[in-house]
ROBA-957515 format. One line per 8 residues: their letters; for each residue x, y, z of N, C-alpha, C, O. Coordinates in steps of 0.1 Angstrom, whole numbers, padded with zeros to 4 digits. Each point is the difference from the previous one (the first is absolute). Example, Ala and Ser with C-alpha at 12.3 -4.5 7.8 and 13.67 -1.06 7.14 Angstrom:
% ROBA-957515
as> 0132 -0057 0078 -0009 0012 0000 0009 0012 0000 0010 0000 0007  -0014 0011 -0014 0009 0011 0000 -0008 0011 0008 0005 0011 0001 $
% end
This chain:
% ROBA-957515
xxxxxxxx> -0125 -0026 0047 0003 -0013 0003 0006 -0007 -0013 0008 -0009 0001  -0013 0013 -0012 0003 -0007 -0011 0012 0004 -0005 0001 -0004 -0012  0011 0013 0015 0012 0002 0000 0008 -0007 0013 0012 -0002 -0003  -0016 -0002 0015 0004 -0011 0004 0001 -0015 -0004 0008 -0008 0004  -0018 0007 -0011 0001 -0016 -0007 0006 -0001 -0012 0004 -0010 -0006  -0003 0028 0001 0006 -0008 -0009 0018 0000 -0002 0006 -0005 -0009  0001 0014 0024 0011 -0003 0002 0002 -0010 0007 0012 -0003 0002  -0022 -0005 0003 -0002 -0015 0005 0008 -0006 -0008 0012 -0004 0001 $
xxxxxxxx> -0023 0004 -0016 0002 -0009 -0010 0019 0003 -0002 0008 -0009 0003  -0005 0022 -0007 0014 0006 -0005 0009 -0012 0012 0008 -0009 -0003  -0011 0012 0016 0009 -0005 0010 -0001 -0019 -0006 0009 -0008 -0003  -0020 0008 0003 -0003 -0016 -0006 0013 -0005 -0006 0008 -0007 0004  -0010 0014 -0016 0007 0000 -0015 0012 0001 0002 0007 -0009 -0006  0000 0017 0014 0015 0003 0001 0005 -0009 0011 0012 -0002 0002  -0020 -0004 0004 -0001 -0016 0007 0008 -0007 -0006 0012 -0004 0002  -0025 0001 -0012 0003 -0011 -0011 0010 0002 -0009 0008 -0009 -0002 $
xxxxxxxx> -0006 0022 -0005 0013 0001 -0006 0012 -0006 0008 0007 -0009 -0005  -0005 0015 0021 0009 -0004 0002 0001 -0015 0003 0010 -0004 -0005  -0015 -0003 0010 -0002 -0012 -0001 0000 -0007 -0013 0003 -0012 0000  -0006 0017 -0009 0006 -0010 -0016 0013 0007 -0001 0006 -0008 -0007  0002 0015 0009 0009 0009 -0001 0009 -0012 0010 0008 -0005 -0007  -0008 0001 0019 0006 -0009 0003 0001 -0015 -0003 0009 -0008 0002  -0026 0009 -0009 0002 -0017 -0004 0008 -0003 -0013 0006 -0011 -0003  -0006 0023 -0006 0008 0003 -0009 0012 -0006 0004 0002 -0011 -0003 $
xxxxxxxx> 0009 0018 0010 0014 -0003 0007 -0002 -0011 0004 0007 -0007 -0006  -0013 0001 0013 0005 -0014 0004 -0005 -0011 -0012 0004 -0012 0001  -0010 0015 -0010 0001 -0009 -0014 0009 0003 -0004 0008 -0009 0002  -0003 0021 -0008 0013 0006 -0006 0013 -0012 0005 0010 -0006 -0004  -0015 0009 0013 0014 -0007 0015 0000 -0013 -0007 0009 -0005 -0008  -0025 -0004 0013 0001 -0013 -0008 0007 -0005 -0013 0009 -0009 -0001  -0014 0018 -0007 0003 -0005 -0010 0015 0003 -0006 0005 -0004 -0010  0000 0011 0018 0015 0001 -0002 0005 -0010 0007 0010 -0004 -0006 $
xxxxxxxx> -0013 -0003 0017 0005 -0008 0005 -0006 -0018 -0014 0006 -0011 -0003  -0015 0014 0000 -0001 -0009 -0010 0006 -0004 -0017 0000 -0010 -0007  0005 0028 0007 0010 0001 -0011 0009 -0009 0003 0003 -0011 -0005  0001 0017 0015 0017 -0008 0006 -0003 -0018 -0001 0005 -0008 -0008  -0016 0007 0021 0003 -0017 -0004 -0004 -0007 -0011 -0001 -0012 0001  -0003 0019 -0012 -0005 -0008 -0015 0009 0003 -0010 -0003 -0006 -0011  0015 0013 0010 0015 -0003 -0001 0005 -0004 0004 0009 -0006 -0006  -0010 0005 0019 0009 -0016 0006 -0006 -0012 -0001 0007 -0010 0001 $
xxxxxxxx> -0021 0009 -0003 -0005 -0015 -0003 0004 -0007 -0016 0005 0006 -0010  -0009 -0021 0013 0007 -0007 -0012 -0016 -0009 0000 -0007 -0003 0009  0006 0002 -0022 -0014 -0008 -0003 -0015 0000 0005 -0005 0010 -0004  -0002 -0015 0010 -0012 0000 0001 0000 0009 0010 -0009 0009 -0001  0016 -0007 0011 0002 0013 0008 -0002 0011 -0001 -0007 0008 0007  0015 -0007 -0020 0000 0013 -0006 -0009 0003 -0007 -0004 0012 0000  -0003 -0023 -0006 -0013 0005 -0008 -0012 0000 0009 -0011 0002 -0005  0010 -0005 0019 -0008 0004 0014 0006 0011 0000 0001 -0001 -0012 $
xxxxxxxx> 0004 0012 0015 0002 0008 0004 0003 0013 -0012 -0003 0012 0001  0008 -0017 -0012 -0009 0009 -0012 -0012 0001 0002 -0004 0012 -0001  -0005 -0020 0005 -0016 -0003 -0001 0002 0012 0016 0003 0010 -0007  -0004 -0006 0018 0001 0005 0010 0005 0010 -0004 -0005 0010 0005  0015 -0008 -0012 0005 0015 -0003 -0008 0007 -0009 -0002 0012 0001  -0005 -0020 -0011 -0014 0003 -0012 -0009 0010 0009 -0004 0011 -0002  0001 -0019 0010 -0013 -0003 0013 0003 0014 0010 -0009 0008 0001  0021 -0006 0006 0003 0009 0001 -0003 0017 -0006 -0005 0010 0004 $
xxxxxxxx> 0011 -0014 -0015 0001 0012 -0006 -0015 0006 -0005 -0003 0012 -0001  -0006 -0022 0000 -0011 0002 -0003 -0009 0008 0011 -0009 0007 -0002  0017 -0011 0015 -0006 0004 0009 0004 0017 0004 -0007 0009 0007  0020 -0008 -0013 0007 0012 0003 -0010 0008 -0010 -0005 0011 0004  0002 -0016 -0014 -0005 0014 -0012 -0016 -0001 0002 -0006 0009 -0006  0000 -0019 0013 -0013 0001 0010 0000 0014 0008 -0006 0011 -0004  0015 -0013 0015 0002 0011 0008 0004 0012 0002 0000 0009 0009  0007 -0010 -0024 0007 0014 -0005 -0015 0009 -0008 -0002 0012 0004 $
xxxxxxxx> -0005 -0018 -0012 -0010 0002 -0006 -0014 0007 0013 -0006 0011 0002  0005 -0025 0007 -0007 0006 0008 0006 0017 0007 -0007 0011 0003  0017 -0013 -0002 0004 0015 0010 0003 0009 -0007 0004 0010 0005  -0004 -0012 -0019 0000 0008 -0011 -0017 0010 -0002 -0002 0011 -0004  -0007 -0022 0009 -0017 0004 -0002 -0004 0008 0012 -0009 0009 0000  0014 -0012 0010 -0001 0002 0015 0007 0014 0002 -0004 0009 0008  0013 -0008 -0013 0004 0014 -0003 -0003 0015 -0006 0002 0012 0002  -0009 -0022 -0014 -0011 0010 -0007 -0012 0003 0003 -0007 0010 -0003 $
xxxxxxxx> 0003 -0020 0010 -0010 0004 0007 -0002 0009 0010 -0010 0007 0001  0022 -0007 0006 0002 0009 0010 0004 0015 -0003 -0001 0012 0004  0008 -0019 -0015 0004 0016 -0006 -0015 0010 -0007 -0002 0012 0001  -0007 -0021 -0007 -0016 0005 -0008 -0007 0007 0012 -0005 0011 -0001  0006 -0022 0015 -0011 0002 0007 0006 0018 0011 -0008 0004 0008  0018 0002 -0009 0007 0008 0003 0002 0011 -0010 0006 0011 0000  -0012 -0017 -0009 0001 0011 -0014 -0014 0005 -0001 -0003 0012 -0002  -0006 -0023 0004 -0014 0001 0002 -0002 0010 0016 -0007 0010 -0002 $
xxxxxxxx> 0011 -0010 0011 -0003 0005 0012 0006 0015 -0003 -0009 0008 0001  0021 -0005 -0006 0001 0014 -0003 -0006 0005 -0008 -0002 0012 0000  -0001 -0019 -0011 -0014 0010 -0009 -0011 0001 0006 -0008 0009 -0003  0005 -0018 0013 -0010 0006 0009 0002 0007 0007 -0010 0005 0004  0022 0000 0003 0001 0010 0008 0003 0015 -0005 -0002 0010 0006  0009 -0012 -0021 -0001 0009 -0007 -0016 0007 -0008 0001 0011 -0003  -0008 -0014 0002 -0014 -0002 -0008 -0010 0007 0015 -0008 0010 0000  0012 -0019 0012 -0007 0008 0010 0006 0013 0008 -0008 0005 0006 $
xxxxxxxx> 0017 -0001 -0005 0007 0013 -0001 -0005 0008 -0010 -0003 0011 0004  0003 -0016 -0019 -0004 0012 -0008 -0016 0000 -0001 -0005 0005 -0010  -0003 -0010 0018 -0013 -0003 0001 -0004 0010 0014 -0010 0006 0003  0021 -0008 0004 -0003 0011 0012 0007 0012 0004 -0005 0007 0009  0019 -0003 -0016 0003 0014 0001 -0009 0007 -0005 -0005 0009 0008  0000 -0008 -0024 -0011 0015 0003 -0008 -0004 0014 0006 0005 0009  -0014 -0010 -0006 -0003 0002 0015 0004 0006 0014 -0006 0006 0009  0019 -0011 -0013 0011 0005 0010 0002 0013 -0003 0001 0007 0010 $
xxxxxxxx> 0001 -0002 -0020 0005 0015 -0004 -0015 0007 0006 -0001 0010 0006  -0011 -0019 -0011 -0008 0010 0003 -0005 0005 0015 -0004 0010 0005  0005 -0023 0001 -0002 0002 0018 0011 0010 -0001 -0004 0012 -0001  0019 -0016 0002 0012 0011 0004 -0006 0014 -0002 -0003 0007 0010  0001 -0005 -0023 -0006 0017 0001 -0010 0004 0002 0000 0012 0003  -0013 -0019 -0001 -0011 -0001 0011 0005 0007 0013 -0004 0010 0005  0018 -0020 0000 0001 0001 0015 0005 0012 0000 -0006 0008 0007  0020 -0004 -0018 0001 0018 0002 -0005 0008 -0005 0005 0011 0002 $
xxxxxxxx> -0017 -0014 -0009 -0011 0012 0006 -0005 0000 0012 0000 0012 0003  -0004 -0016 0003 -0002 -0005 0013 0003 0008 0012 -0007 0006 0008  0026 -0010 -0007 0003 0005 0006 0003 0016 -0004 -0003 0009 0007  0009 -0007 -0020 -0003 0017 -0002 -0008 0006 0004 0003 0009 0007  -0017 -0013 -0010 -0012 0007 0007 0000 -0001 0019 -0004 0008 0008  0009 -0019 -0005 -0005 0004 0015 0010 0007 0006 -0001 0004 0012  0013 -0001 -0023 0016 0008 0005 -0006 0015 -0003 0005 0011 0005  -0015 -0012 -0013 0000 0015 -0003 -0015 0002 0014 0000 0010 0007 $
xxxxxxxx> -0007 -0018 -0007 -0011 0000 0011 0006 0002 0017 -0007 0004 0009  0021 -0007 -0007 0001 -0003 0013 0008 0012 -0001 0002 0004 0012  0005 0007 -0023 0006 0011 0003 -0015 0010 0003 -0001 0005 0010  -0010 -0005 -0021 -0007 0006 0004 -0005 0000 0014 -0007 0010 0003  0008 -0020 0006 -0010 -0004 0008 0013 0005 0012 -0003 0005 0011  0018 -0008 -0015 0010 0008 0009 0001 0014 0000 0004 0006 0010  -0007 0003 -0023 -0005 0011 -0001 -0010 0003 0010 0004 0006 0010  -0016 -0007 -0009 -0010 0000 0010 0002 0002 0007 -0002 0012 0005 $
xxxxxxxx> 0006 -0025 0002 0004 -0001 0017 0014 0009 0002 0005 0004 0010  -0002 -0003 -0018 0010 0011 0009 -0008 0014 0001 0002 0006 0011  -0012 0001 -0023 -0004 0008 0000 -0007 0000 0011 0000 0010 0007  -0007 -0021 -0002 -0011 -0002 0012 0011 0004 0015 -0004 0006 0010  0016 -0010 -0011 0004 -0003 0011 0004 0015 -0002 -0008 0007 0007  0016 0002 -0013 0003 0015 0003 -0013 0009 0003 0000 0011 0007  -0014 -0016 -0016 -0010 0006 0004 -0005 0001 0016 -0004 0010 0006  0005 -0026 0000 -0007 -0003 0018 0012 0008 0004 -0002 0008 0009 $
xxxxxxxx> 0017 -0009 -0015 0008 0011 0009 -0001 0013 0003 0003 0005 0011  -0007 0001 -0019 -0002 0014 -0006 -0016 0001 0008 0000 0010 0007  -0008 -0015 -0006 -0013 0000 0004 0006 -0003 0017 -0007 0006 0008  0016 -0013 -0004 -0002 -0004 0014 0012 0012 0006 0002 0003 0012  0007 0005 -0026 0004 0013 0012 -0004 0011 0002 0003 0008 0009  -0013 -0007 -0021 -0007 0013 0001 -0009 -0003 0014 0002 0006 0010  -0011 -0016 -0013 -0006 -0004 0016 0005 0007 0013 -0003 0009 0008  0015 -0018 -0010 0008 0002 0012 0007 0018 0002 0005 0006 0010 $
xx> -0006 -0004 -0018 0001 0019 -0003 -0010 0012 0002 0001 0011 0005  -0012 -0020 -0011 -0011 0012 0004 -0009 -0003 0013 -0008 0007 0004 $
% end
């Protein structure tokens, strides 16, 4: 369960990246449209919308910053999850190697047990033959 929550969290995160990822562009957007009209303004105008393009931009390197952290994070928490899957792999192949050769011993022995045991019965079955024509002979 706790590799479902924590691709929860991963799904979370790449959420939110993308979602600052677009809030990004539409400031970008803004504030280009704010470039524009604070060269075309004259006087106190202009120094309102300096002040909004200031304001702006502050906001762009807010959200650039944020999705800058949100990224790394996502990128740690995926760095972190494969050393854990690397770490438990090398914690359970000798295991694995040793059940594997466990099991073909296993089966060797019952391959060599079921020829024996097909040896047999065939001996058994030419024996009742041999036994059931002499019968039938003498």
């Amino acid at each position: 369960m706790a590799g479902g929550t924590r691709g929860g969290r991963i799904d979370q995160a790449r959420g939110k990246i993308k979602e600052l990822e677009g809030r990004l562009l539409k400031l970008e957007g803004q504030l280009k449209v704010l470039q524009g009209q604070t060269r075309q303004a004259r006087g106190r105008a202009r120094l309102r919308l300096a002040r909004l393009e200031k304001n702006a931009a502050s906001q762009v390197a807010r959200v650039e910053a944020a999705l800058r952290i949100s990224r790394d994070r996502v990128s740690e928490a995926l760095q972190t999850g494969r050393r854990r899957v690397e770490k438990l792999m090398r914690s359970v192949e000798p295991t694995l190697q040793r059940s594997l050769s466990q099991g073909r011993e296993i089966v060797r022995a019952s391959a060599a047990e079921a020829r024996v045991l097909s040896r047999g019965l065939r001996a058994g079955v030419t024996a009742g033959r041999e036994a059931f024509r002499r019968s039938r002979r003498g």
